[in-house]
C-alpha positions in Angstrom: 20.2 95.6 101.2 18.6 96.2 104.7 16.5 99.6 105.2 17.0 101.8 108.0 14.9 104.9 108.9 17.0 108.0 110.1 15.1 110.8 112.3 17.6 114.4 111.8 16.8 117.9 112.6 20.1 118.7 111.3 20.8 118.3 107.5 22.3 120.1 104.7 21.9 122.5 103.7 22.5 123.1 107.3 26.2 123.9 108.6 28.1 123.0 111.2 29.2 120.3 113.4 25.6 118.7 114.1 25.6 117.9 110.4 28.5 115.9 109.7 27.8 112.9 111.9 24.9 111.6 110.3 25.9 112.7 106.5 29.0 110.6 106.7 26.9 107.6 108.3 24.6 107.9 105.4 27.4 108.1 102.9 28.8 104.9 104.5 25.9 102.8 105.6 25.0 101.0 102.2 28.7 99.7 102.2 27.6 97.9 105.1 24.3 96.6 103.8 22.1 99.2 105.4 20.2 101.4 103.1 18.8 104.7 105.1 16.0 107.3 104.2 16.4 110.3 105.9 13.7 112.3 107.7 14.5 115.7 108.2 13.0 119.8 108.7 12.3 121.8 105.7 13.9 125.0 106.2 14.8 124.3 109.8 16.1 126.7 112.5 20.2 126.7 112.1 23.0 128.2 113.7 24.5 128.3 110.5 24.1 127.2 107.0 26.5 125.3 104.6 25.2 125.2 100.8 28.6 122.7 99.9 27.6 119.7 101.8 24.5 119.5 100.4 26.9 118.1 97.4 27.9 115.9 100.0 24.0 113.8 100.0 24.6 110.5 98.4 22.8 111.4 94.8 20.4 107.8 95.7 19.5 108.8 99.3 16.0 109.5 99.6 15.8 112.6 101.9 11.8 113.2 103.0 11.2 117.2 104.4 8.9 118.1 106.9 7.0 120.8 108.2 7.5 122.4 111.6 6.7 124.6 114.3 9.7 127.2 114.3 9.8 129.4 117.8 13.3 130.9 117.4 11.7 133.5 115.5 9.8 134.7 118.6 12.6 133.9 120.5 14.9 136.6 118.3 12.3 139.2 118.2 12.6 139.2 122.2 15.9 139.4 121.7 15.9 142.0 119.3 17.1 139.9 116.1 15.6 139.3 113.0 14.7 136.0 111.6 14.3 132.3 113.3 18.2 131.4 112.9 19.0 129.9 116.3 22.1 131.7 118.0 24.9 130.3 119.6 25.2 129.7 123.4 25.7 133.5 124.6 24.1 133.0 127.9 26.6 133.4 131.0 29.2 135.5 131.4 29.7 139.4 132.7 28.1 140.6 129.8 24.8 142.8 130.5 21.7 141.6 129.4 18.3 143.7 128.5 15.0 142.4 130.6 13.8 141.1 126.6 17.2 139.1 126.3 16.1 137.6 129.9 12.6 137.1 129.1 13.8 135.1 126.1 16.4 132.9 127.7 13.7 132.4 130.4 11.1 131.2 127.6 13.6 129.2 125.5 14.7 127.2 129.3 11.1 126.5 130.6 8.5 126.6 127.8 10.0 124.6 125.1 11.0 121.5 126.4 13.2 119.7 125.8 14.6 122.0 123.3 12.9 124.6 120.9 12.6 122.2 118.0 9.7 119.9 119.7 7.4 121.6 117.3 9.0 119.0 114.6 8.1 116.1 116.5 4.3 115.5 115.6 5.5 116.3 112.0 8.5 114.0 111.6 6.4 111.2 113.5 3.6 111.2 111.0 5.9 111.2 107.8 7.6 108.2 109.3 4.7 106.6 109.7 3.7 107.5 106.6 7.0 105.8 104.9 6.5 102.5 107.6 3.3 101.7 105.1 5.5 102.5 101.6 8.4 100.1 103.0 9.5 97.6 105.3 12.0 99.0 107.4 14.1 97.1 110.0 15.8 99.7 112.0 15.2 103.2 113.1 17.7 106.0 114.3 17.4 109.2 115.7 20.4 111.5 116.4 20.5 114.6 119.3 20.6 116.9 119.8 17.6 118.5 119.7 16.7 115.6 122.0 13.1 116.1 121.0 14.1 113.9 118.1 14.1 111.3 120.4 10.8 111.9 121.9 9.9 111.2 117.7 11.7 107.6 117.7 9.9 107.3 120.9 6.5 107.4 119.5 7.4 105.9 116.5 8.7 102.6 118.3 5.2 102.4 120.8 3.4 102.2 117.4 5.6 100.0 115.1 7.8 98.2 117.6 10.3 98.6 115.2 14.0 97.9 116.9 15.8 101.4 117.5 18.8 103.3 117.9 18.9 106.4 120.0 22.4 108.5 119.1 23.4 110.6 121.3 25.8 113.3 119.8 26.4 115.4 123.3 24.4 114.7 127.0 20.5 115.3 127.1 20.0 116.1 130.9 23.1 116.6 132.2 24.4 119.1 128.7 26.3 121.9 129.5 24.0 124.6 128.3 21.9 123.4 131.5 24.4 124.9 133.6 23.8 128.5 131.9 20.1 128.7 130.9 17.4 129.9 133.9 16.2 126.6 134.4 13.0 126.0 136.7 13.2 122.6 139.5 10.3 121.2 138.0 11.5 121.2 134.2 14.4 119.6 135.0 12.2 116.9 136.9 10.1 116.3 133.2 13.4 116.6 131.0 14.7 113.8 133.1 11.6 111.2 132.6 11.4 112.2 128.7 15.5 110.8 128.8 14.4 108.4 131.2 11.8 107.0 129.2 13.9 107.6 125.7 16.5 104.7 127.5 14.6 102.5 128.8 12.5 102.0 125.6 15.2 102.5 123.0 17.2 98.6 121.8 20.3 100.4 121.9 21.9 103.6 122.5 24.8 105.1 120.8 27.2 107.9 122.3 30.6 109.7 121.2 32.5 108.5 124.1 33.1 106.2 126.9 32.3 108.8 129.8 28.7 109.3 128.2 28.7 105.2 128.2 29.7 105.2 131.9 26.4 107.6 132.7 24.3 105.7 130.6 25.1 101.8 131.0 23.1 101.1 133.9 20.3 103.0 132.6 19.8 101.2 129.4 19.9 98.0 127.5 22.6 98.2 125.7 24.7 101.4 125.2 28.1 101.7 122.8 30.8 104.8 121.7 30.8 105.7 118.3 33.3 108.4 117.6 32.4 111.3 115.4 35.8 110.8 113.8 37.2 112.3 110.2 36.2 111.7 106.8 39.2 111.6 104.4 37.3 112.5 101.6 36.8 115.9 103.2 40.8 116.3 103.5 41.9 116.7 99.4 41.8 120.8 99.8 45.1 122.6 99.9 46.1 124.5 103.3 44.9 128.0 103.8 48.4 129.8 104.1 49.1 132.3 107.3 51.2 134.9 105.2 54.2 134.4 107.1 52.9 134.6 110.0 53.0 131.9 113.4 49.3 131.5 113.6 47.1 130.2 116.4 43.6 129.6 115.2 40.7 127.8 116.5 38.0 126.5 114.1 34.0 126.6 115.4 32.4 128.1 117.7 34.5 129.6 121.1 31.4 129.6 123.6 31.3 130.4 127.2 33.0 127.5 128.6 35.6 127.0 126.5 37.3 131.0 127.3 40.4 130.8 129.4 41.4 133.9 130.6 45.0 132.0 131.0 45.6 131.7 127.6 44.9 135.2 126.8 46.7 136.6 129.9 50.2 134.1 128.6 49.9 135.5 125.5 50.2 139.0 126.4 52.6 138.6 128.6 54.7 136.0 125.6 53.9 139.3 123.2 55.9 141.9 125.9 58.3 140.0 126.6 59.2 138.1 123.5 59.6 141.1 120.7 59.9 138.3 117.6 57.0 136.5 119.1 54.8 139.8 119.1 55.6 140.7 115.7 55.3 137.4 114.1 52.0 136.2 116.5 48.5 136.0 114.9 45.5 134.7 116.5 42.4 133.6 114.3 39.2 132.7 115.1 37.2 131.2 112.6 34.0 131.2 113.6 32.9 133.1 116.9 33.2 133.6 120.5 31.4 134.5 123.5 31.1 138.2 124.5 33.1 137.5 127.1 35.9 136.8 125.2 35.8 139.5 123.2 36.4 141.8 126.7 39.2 139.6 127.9 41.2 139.6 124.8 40.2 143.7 124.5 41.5 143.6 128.7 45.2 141.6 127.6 45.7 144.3 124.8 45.3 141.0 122.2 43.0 142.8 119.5 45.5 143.9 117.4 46.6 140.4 116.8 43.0 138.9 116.9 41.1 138.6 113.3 37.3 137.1 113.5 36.5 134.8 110.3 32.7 134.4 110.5 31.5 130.7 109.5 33.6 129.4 106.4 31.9 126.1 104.9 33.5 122.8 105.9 35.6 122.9 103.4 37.1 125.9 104.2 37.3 125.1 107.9 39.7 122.2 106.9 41.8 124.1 104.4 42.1 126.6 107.7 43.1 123.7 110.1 45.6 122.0 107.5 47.0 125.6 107.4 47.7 126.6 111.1 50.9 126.4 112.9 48.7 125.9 116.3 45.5 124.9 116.6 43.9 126.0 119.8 41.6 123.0 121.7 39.3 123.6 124.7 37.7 121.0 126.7 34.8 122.9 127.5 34.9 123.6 131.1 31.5 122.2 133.4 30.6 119.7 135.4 31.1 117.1 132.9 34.1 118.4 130.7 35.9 114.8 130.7 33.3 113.5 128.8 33.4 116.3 126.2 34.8 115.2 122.6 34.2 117.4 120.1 33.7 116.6 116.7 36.5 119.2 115.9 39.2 117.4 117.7 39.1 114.3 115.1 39.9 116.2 112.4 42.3 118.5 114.4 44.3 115.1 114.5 43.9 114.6 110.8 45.2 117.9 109.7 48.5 117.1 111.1 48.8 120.2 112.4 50.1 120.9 115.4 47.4 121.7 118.6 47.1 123.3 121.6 44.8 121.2 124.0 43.5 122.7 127.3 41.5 120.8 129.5 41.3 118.0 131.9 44.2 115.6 132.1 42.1 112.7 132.7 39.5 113.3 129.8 38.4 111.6 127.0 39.8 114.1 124.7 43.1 113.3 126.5 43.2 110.0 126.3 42.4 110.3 121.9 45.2 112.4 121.8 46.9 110.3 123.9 46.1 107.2 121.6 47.0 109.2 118.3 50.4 110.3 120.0 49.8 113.3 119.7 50.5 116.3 122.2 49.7 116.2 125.8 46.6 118.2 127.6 47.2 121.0 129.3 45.2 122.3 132.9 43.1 125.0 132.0 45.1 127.7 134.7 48.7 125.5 133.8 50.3 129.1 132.6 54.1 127.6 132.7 52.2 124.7 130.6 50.9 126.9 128.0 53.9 129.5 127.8 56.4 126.5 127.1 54.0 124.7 124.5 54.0 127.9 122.4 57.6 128.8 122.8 58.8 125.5 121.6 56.3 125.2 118.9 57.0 128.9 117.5 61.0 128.3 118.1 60.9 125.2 115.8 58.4 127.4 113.0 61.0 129.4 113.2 64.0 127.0 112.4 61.7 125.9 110.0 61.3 122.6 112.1 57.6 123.0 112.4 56.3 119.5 113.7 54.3 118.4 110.8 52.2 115.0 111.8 50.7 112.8 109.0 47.3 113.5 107.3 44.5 111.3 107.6 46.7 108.8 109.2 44.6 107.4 111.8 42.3 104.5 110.3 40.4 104.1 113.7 38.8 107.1 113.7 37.4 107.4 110.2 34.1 108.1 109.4 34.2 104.9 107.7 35.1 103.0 110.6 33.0 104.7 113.0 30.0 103.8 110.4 31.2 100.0 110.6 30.6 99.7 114.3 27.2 101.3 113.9 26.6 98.6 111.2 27.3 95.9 113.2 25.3 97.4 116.0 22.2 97.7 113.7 22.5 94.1 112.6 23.2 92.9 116.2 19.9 94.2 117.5 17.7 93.2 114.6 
């Protein structure tokens, strides 16, 4: 068995998306002959929490927990929030803001760089180091965001020359939040030489997609997709029934980007003119949205139909998507949307539920639906688009010819799989 050293901010018992990717590699990895140690934040700054997947560690994975310098909890007092739980992206929008709530988004976009969890980096450094005298390890890999994990692996390799992955779960530089946050010329100038520096020096680079490989191929030696994927495991809970009801729900977090005013305006007008559709309609968020969602689907007379599920555990979250007669997907909608694959839509695919996909035509997301034959992506303003997906989805619930795909029935984008190619990868470079 071959030892790899794994560099995460986000572990359980911390929730959420950011989590899963590197638990199921480290569930997966000694099947290929890699054994990792994980190095990780004690008591880190989460969006959420998720006390069921710490059942998930593999009971022989040696987990090592660091301290860290936490500013979220300065950040939230500016904000007027207790505690140092980061939030989600709220920035944006029409939504009024108080000079604090400015002062802090100015402070988390030009002072902390790259991200607020830089404070980690001298501490996850000197445990690694630490463990490089207790055992020989052959690789190292560090996962982002927070992209200051990087910066880690980055120091780590100057002083070992030990051979190293850099996985890159969303963009560094050219991330979406970028296009929100009060950014300042000259930060953007140092984020870009940190990533900059992070390529050149890293033996390989891992991303969630082929658009991220197309930005990054020239710009580092050697640069492959691993897709987030589904675990099967996670997929033995029962459906979370909709009481009768034809349910639209979308699983995670609903930020800025992803609102399409669209959607909410074809839904109102389906609910006057359709009166079996407005009596039978519900629309779930489980989760959260942006502000700004909340006052579009107040302005399209939707609230009445609307119920807001905060965070459920993983678990839960699947039982929810196995349930759903429509599962809303959103590309979210910047600069560099075709890239964007979520974690979410694997396991969308995987429920076998049916899904409502908005976004670019030509994006990745498209073109994994596309592979999985599943439904086609619709433009983000296509209103006929959207009204006739519904219609014929809630016509054939009620026949009782809901389209029902099969679970867990796409072997090339299991967890398992996905953890092969980074396997491979890991024995290609050392």
């Amino acid at each position: 068995m071959r030892h790899a050293l794994v560099l995460t901010y986000y572990f359980p018992p911390a929730g959420g998306v950011a989590v899963q990717r590197i638990l199921k590699f480290c569930k997966y990895l000694p099947e290929f002959g890699w054994k990792p140690t994980i190095v990780t934040v004690d008591s880190g700054s989460y969006i959420f929490t998720d006390e069921t997947l710490v059942r998930q560690v593999p009971p022989d994975l040696n987990v090592h927990y660091t301290s860290s310098i936490e500013p979220f909890r300065l950040y939230n007092m500016l904000r007027g929030v207790k505690g140092k739980n980061m939030p989600t992206l709220s920035v944006g929008g029409t939504t009024k803001k108080s000079w604090l709530q400015k002062v802090a988004e100015f402070l988390r976009a030009n002072i902390f760089i790259p991200d607020a969890r830089v404070g980690w980096v001298p501490y996850a450094v000197s445990q690694s180091l630490k463990l490089f005298h207790e055992k020989k390890f052959e690789a190292l890999i560090t996962t982002g965001p927070p992209h200051s994990t990087h910066l880690a692996g980055l120091k780590i390799k100057n002083k070992t020359g030990i051979k190293w992955v850099a996985d890159f779960r969303d963009p560094w530089t050219k991330n979406m939040i970028n296009e929100y946050l009060p950014r300042l010329s000259v930060v953007n100038r140092i984020e870009k030489k940190m990533e900059e520096s992070v390529l050149r020096h890293a033996d390989a680079v891992t991303v969630v997609g082929k658009g991220m490989v197309s930005d990054f191929i020239n710009r580092t030696s050697r640069v492959i997709a691993i897709h987030n994927g589904y675990d099967e495991d996670d997929f033995h809970v029962g459906a979370i029934s909709t009481a009768g009801y034809f349910m639209m729900r979308h699983v995670g977090n609903l930020i800025l980007p992803m609102n399409v005013p669209v959607l909410w305006q074809t839904l109102s007008e389906l609910r006057q003119s359709n009166r079996q559709f407005k009596e039978k309609f519900r629309l779930e968020f489980i989760g959260s949205y942006h502000p700004q969602t909340a006052l579009d689907l107040e302005k399209y007379n939707l609230k009445d139909c609307t119920t807001l599920i905060p965070f459920v555990s993983h678990r839960d979250a699947i039982g929810y998507m196995k349930g759903a007669e429509l599962l809303l997907f959103v590309v979210p909608n910047y600069t560099n949307r075709n890239w964007v694959i979520t974690g979410k839509i694997f396991e969308y695919i995987a429920s076998g539920s049916a899904i409502m996909p908005l976004g670019p035509a030509d994006s990745d997301a498209a073109e994994i639906l596309a592979s999985s034959g599943r439904e086609k992506m619709i433009d983000y303003e296509d209103a006929a688009g959207m009204k006739k997906h519904i219609i014929d989805i809630f016509e054939k619930w009620q026949r009782g010819d809901l389209p029902k795909y099969a679970v867990c029935a796409y072997p090339q984008y299991s967890r398992k799989n996905q953890t092969k190619i980074l396997a491979e990868l890991l024995n290609e470079i050392t």
